[in-house]
C-alpha positions in Angstrom: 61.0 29.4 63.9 60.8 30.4 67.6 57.6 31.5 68.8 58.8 35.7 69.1 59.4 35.5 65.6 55.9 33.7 64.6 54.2 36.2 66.5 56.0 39.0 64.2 55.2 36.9 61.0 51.1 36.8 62.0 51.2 40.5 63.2 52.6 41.7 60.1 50.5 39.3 58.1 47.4 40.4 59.7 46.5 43.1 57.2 46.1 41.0 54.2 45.8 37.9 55.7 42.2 36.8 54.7 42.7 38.4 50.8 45.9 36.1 50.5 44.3 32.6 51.9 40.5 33.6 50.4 42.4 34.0 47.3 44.7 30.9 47.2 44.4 28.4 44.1 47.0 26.2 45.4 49.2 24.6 48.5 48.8 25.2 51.1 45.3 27.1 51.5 43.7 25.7 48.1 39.6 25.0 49.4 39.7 27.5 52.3 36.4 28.8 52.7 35.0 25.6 51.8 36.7 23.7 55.6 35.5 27.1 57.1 32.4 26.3 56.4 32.6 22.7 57.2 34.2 23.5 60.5 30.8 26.1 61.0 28.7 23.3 59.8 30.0 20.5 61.9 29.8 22.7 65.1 26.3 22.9 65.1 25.6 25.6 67.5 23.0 26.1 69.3 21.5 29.3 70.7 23.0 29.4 74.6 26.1 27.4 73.9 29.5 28.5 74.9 32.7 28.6 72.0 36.1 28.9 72.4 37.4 29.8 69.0 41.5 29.1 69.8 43.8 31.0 67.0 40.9 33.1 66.0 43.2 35.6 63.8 40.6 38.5 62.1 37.7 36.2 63.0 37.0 34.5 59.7 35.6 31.4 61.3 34.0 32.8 64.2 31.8 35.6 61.3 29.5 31.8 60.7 28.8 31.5 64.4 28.4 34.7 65.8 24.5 34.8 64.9 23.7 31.6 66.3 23.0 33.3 69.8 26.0 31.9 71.7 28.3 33.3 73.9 32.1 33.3 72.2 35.5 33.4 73.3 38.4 34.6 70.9 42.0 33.9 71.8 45.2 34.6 70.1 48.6 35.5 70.4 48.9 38.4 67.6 48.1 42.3 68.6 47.6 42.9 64.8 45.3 39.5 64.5 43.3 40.5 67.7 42.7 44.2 66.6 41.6 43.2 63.5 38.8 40.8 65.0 38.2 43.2 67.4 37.0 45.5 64.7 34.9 42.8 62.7 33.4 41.0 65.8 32.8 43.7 68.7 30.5 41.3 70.6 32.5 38.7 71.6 35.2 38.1 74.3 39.2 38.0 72.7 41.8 37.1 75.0 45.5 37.6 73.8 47.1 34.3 74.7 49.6 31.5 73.5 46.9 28.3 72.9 50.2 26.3 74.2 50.8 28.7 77.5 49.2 29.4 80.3 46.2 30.4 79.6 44.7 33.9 81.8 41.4 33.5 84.1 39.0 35.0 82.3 39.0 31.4 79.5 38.7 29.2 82.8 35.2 27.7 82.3 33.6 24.9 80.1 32.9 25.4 76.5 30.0 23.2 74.3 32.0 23.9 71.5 36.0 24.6 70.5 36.8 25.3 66.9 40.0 26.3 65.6 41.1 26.7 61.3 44.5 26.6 60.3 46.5 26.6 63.8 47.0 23.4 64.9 49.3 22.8 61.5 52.1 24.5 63.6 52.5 22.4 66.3 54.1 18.4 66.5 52.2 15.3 67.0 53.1 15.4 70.7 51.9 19.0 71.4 48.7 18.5 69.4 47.4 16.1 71.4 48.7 17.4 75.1 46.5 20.4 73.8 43.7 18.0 72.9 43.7 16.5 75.9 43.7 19.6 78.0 41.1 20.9 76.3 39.3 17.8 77.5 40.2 17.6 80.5 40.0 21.3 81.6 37.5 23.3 79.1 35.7 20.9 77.1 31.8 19.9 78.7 30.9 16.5 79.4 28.8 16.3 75.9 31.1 19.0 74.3 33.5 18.8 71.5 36.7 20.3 69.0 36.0 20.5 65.6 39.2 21.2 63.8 39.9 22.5 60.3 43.7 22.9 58.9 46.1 21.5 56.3 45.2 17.7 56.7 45.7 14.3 54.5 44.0 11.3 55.0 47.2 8.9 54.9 51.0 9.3 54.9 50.7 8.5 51.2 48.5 11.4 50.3 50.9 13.2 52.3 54.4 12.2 51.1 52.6 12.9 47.6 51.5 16.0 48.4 55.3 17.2 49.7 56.3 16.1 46.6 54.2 18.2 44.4 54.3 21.0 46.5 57.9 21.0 47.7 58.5 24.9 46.8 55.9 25.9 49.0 56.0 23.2 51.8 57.0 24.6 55.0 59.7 22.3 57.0 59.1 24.0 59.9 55.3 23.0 60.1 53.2 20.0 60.9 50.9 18.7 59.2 48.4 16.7 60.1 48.0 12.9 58.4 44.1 11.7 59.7 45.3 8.1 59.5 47.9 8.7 62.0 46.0 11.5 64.3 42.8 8.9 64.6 44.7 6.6 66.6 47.0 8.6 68.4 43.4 10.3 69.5 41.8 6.9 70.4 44.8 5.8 72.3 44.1 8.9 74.2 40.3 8.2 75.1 39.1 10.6 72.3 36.6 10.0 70.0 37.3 11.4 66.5 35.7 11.4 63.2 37.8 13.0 60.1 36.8 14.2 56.4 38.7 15.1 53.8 37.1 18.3 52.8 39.5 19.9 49.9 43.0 18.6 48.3 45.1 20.2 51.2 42.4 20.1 54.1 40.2 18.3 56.2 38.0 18.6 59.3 38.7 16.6 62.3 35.3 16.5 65.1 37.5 15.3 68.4 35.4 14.5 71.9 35.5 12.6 75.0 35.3 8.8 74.2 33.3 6.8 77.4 35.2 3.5 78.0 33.7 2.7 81.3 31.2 0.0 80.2 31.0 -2.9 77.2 30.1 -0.8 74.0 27.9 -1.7 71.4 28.4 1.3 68.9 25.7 3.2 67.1 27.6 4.5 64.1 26.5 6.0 60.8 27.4 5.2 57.3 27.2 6.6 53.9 26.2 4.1 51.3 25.2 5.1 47.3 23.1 2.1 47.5 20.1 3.0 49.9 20.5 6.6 48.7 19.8 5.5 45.4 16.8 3.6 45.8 15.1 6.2 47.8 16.6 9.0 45.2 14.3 7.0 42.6 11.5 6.7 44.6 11.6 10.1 45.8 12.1 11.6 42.7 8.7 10.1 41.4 7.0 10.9 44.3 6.5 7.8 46.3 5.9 8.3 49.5 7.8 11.5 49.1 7.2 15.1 48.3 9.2 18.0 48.2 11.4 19.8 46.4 14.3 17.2 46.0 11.9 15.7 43.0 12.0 18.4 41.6 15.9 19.2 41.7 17.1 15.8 40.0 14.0 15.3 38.0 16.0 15.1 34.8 18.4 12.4 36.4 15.1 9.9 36.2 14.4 8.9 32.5 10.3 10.2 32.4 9.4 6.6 30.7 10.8 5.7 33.8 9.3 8.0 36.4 6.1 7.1 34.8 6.6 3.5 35.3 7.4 3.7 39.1 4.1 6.0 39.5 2.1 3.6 37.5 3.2 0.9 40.1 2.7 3.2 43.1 0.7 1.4 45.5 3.1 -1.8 45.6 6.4 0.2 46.4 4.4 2.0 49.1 5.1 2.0 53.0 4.2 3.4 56.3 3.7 3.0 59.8 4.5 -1.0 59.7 2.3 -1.5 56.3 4.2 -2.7 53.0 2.6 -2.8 50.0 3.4 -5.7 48.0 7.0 -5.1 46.3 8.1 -2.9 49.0 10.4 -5.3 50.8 11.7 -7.3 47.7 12.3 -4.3 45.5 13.1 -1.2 48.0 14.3 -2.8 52.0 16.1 -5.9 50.2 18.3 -4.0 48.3 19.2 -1.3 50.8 19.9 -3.6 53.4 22.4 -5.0 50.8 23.7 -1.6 49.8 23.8 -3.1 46.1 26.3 0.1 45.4 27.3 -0.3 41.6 25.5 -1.1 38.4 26.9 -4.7 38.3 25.5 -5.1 41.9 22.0 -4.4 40.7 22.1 -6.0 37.5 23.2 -9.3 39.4 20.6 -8.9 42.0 17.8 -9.2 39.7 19.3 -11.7 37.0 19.4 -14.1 40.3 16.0 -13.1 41.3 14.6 -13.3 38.1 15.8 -16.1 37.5 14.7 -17.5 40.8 11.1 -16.3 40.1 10.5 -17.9 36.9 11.8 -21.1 37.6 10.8 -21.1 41.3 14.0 -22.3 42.6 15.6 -19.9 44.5 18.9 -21.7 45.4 21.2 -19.5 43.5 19.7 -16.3 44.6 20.0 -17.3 48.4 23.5 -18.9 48.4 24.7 -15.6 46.8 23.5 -13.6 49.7 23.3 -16.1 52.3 25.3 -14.0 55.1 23.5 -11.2 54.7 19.9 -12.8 54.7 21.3 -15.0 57.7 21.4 -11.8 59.7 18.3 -10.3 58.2 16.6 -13.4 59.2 16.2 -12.1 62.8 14.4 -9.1 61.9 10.4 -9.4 61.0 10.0 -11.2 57.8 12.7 -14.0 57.0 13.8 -14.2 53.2 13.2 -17.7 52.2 12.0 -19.8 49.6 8.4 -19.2 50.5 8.6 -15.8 51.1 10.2 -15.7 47.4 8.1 -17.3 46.0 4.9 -15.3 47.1 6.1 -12.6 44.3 5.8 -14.7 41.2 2.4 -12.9 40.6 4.5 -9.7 40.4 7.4 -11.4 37.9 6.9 -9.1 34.8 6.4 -5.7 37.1 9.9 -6.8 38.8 11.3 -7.4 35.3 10.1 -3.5 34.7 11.1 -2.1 37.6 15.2 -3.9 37.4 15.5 -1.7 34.0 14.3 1.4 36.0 17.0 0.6 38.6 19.9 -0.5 36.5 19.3 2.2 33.8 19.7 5.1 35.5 22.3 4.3 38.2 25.0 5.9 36.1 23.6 9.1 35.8 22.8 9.1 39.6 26.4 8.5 40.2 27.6 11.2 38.1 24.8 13.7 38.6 23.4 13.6 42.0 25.7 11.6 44.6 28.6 13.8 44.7 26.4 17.0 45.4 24.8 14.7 48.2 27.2 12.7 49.5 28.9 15.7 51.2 26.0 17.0 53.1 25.3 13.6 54.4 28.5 12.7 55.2 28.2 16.0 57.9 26.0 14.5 59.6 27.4 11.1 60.1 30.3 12.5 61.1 28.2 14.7 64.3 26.5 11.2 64.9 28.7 9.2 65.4 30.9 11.5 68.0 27.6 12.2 69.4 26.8 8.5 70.2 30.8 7.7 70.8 30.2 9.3 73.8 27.0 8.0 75.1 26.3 3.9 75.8 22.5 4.0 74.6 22.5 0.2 73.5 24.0 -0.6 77.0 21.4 1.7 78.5 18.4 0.0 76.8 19.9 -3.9 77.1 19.6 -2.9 81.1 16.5 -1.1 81.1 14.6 -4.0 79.2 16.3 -6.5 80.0 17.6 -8.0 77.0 19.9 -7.9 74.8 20.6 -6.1 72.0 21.2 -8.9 69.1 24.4 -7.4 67.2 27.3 -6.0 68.4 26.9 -2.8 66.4 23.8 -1.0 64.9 24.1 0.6 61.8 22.2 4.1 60.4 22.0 4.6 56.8 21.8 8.5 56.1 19.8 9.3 53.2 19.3 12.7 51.7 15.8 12.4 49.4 13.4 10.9 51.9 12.1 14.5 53.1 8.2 14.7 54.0 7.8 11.1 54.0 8.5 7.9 55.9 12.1 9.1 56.5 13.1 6.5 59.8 12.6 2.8 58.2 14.3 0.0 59.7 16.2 -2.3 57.0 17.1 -5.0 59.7 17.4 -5.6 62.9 21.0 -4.0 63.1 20.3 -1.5 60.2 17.8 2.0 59.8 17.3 3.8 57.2 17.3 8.0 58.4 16.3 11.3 56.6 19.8 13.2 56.8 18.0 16.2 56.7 15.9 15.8 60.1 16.8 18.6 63.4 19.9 16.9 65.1 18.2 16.6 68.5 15.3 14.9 67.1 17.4 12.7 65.0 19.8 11.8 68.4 17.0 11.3 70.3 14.8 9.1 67.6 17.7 6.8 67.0 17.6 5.8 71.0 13.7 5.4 70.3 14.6 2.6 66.9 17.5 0.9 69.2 14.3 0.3 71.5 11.9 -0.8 69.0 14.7 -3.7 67.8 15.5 -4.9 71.3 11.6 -5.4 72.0 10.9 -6.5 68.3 10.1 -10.1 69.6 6.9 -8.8 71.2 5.4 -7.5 68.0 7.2 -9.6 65.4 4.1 -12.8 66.4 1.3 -10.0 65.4 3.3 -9.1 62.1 3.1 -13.0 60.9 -0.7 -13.0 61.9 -1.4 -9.9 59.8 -5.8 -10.0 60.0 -5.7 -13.3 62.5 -4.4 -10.8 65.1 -7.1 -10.2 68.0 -6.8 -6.7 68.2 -6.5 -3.7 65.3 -3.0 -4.2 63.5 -2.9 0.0 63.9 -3.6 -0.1 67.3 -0.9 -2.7 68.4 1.3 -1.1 66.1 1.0 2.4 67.7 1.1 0.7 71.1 4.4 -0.6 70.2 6.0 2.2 69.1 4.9 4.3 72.6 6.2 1.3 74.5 9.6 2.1 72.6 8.8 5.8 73.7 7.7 5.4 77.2 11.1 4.1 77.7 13.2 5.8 75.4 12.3 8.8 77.9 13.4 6.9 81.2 16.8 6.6 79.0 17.2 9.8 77.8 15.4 11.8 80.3 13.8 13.7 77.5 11.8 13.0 74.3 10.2 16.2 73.5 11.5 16.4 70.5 8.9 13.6 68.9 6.4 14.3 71.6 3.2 14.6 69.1 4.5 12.7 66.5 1.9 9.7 67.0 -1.6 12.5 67.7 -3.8 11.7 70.1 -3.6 8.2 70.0 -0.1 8.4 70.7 -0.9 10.9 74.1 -3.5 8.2 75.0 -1.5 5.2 74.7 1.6 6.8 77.2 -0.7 7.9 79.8 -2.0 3.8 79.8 1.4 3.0 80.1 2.4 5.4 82.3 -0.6 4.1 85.1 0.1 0.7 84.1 4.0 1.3 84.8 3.3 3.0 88.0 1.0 0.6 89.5 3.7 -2.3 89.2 6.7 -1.0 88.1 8.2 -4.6 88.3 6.5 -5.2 84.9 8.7 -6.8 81.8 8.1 -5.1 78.8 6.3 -7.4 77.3 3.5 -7.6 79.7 3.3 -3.8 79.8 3.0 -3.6 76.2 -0.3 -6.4 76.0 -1.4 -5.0 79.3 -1.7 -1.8 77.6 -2.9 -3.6 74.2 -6.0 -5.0 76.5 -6.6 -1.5 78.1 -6.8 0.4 75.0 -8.7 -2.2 72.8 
């Protein structure tokens, strides 16, 4: 269909357009409003950004955006579509224009933000990504990006089945997008791109500038059930955590069983660099391990308890020897001492392995797939965020050493609200509330990628435990600032955490701060005991 008679098809459509593809059960507009909302959702706008909505029709999309104190930009090449939107969204700019044209002068600036539903679908390959990269190269801002919704399937499988089933209402004369295929035609163009299926027929792509300049060590985030688990049980009774997700999935958590975890409270415990006494056998073990399945779990603690009452742990550690191998560089190695120090504990374990195997099924059924969605949101906002930034690079330069692993890993969890809700699992691998403000979570993942590079300075007061000269609190604090104090040379900016450690905290950067400016040819570690003597 030429693009004369497309235009007639949209303006004649315009009228009933949103009743016929709100209403739609089936191919090819089946789950709608639901990539709508995960294209309004995966924007993120921020009060003062600029969006370019492109193929904005009646303004279905841009209805989720307009309150969010931006400035937006409409454009389309329908007179019926436009005097529609015109009518449901008087405060914004609309531009009549073909998206593949020339566009007029009045879209020539920089946008934070382009969205677009259900457009791109009617273009090839080839002119979807000379638009993508024009939109890069000519509208998009340096830290901007394109999140795209439309008729979408993750491989050419799902897509071949799909024609298939839905051959009498398949359009030949449309293109439809295959993620498999799109993700590396993007990445062969220097674009960062994250995809999700979000309904049968649809998906949502988030497309921006990928920097290839230097060496890149990428920070990326991942969705496990494991970790998510774990802190869904401890969360749900309440340890170290309070809000209301306890009380949402309180019957997913047998009571005998909430009851037991309680009873056993102060060993699961952590904060602030303090474990109680199970906490890293029975909560960062198995995270780090993202023990995902009930036959995981159940062979975890078979080996351990094995291990623990015969006091040979040889089985245990040979089945996990990788993992533990790169655990190992992180603060406490798992060994056979370190094993061994939990025999006391043996019968509490044996307890606590029936908590965790017996109600991992009805996590699984009840629970992750109303979570998993909402998490898997924000990964996909991280990890374009950070595909376009070299933070590990910045930090291996600024402190002069190197970051251990060629990748560092952040586990998204939803149920560690109004607790300890940034815990590192290893040195390549933190734990982080999915639920936390975007800028503070951007910027706080800079600050843990600081804390591992300089975890060598700290890890010697860790083993000493009471020994150590100076308050365990006090270094502790220290440590984390020193992460700080630099973090904000790296960014530029850290206000988002700026009172998080008190007054202590505001004391401790003001030492470092003198100390720093007095010699700035300090290394890190002599900064951070020079600081240590100060304050103590």
């Amino acid at each position: 269909m030429n693009k004369a008679s497309r235009v007639s098809l949209f303006d004649a459509w315009a009228k009933t357009y949103d009743a016929s593809v709100q209403e739609a059960l089936d191919f090819p507009f089946d789950g709608y409003e639901l990539v709508l909302d995960e294209v309004a959702r995966l924007a993120a706008v921020q009060p003062g950004m600029r969006i370019l909505e492109l193929g904005i029709g009646t303004g279905t999309l841009t209805k989720r955006l307009v309150n969010s104190g931006c400035a937006i930009w409409g454009v389309d090449f329908s007179t019926e579509m436009l005097a529609l939107a015109q009518v449901n969204l008087p405060q914004i700019v609309l531009v009549q224009a073909d998206i593949l044209g020339d566009w007029p002068v009045e879209l020539n600036r920089r946008y934070d933000r382009i969205v677009s539903a259900y457009v791109f679908h009617e273009f090839d390959m080839s002119a979807k990504m000379a638009l993508l990269e024009r939109l890069r190269e000519q509208y998009l801002t340096p830290d901007g990006y394109i999140v795209i919704g439309d008729i979408s399937f993750p491989t050419a499988e799902d897509h071949s089945l799909a024609h298939r089933l839905c051959e009498d209402e398949w359009d030949e004369d449309e293109y439809y997008w295959v993620a498999e295929e799109a993700t590396e035609a993007c990445r062969q163009a220097g674009l960062a791109v994250e995809y999700r299926q979000v309904s049968q027929f649809g998906g949502v792509f988030v497309i921006g500038a990928l920097n290839s300049e230097m060496p890149r060590k990428p920070i990326r985030a991942v969705v496990e059930t494991g970790p998510n688990y774990i802190f869904h049980l401890l969360a749900v009774a309440k340890i170290g955590f309070n809000s209301e997700y306890s009380s949402q999935y309180l019957r997913t958590v047998k009571q005998a069983d909430i009851k037991y975890l309680r009873a056993h409270h102060p060993l699961l415990a952590f904060a602030d660099g303090h474990l109680g006494g199970l906490a890293g056998l029975m909560i960062f073990l198995p995270c780090y391990l993202n023990l995902d399945t009930r036959a995981k779990l159940q062979e975890f603690f078979d080996l351990l308890l094995v291990g623990l009452r015969d006091r040979r742990y040889e089985s245990f550690l040979d089945r996990y020897r990788e993992a533990i191998t790169r655990l190992n560089l992180w603060i406490q190695c798992v060994d056979s001492q370190w094993l061994d120090s939990h025999v006391p504990y043996c019968e509490i374990i044996s307890g606590l392995a029936e908590v965790y195997t017996d109600n991992f099924d009805a996590y699984v059924t009840d629970v992750w797939p109303h979570e998993k969605q909402a998490i898997e949101s924000v990964a996909a906002l991280i990890n374009v965020h950070f595909l376009q930034t070299e933070i590990i690079f910045r930090w291996e330069t600024l402190a002069g050493r190197p970051f251990q692993f060629d990748y560092y890993e952040i586990v998204l969890c939803s149920a560690t609200k109004n607790g300890p809700n940034v815990n590192s699992l290893g040195y390549e691998r933190n734990v982080f509330y999915s639920g936390l403000d975007f800028a503070l979570l951007t910027q706080f993942i800079s600050h843990e990628v600081g804390t591992h590079i300089l975890i060598d300075i700290i890890k010697q007061v860790f083993s000493q435990g009471s020994k150590c000269k100076y308050p365990f609190d006090l270094v502790y604090r220290t440590y984390e600032n020193l992460a700080k104090f630099y973090n904000s040379r790296i960014l530029g900016d850290t206000n988002t955490y700026d009172g998080m450690y008190g007054a202590l905290g505001n004391r401790v950067q003001c030492v470092l701060g003198e100390l720093y400016a007095a010699n700035p040819r300090l290394s890190p570690e002599e900064l951070f005991w020079q600081a240590v003597e100060r304050l103590g």
